[in-house]
C-alpha positions in Angstrom: -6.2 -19.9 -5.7 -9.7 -18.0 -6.8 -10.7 -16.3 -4.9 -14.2 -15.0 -4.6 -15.2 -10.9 -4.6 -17.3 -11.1 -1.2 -13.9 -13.0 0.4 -12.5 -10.0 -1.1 -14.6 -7.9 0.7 -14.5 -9.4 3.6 -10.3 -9.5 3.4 -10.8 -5.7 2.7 -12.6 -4.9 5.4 -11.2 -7.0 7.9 -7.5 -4.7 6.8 -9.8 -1.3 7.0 -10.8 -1.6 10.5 -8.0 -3.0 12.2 -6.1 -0.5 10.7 -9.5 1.9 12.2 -9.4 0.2 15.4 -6.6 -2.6 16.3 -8.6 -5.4 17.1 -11.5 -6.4 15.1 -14.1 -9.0 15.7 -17.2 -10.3 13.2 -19.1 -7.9 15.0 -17.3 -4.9 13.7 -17.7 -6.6 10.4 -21.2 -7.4 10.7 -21.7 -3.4 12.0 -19.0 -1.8 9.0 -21.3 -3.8 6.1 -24.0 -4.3 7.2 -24.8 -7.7 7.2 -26.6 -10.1 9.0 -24.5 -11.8 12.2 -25.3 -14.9 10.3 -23.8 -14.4 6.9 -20.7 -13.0 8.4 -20.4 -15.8 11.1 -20.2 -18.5 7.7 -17.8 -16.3 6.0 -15.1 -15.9 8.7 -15.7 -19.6 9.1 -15.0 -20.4 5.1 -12.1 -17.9 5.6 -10.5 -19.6 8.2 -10.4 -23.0 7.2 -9.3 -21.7 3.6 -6.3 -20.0 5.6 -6.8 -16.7 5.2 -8.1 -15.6 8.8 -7.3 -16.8 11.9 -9.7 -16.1 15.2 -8.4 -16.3 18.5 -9.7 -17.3 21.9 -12.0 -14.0 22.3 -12.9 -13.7 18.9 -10.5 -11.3 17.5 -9.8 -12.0 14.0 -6.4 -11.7 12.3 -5.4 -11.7 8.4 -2.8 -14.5 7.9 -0.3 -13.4 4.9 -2.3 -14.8 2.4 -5.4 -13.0 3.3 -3.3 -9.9 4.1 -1.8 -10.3 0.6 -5.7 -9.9 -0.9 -6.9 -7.7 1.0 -3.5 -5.0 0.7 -4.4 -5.8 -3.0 -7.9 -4.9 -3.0 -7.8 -1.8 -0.6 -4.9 -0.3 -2.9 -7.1 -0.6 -5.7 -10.2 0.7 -3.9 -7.7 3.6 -2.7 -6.5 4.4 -6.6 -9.9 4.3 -8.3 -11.4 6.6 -5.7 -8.7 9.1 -6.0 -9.0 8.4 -9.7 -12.7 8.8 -10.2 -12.8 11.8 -7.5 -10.2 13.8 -10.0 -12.4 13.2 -12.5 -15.1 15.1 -10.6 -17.3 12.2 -9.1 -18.5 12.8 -5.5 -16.6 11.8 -3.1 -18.8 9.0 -1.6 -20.2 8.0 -5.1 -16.6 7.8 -6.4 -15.5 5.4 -2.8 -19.1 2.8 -3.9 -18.2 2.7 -7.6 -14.6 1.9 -6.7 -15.5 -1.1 -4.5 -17.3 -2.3 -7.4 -14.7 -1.9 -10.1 -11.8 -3.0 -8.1 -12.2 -6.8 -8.8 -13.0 -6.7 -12.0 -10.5 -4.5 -13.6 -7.6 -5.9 -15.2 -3.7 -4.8 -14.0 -3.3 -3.4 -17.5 -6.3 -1.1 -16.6 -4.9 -0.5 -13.1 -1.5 0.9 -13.6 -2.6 2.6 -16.8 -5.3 5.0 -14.1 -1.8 4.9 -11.6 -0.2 6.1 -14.4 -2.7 8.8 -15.5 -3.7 10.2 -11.9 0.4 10.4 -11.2 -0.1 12.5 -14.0 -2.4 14.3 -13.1 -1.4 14.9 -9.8 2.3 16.1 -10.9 0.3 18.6 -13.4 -1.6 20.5 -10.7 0.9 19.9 -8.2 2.8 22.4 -10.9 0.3 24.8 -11.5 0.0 24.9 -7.6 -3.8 23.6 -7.2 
């Protein structure tokens, strides 16, 4: 199924602040991107009844393995083109913004040829002890 980048986002941070905090509500999400309540309340609705949230009693939202799926998927790439872009010299927090935008659009060709460049990388100063 398609799946669109601001689910992705949404996925993605739901994953980031649980792992953060344990429980997560829209709140959190509303505070962590700063949207309105609004626009988050019709997203977590769109991703529940597509199956890839599920909210409980007190409003505590949980990925179900299909949105856990994206969202692993998408926060790996975020955490690779950061690294990737930071070793390249790009600040820190500039690298972190321009990963969240290239991590849908990049192809896995693309993907595992920066893995393969910043493992690389990372073995070659790991050697010369940086």
């Amino acid at each position: 199924m398609q799946i669109h980048q601001s689910a992705e986002d949404y996925l993605e941070t739901i994953l980031m602040l649980s792992q953060r905090m344990g429980r997560v509500r829209s709140i959190d999400v509303v505070n962590e991107l700063g949207y309105t309540k609004a626009s988050v309340s019709i997203a977590m609705k769109k991703l529940r009844e597509n199956g890839y949230i599920a909210v409980d009693g007190e409003g505590n939202l949980t990925l179900l393995e299909p949105g856990r799926e994206i969202a692993e998927r998408i926060y790996s790439r975020h955490r690779l083109l950061t690294h990737f872009f930071v070793q390249l010299g790009v600040d820190e927090t500039v690298a972190a913004e321009d990963a969240c935008k290239a991590e849908h659009i990049l192809s896995e060709q693309t993907l595992q040829k920066i893995r393969e460049y910043a493992l690389l990388h990372d073995a070659q100063d790991s050697v010369k002890g940086e």
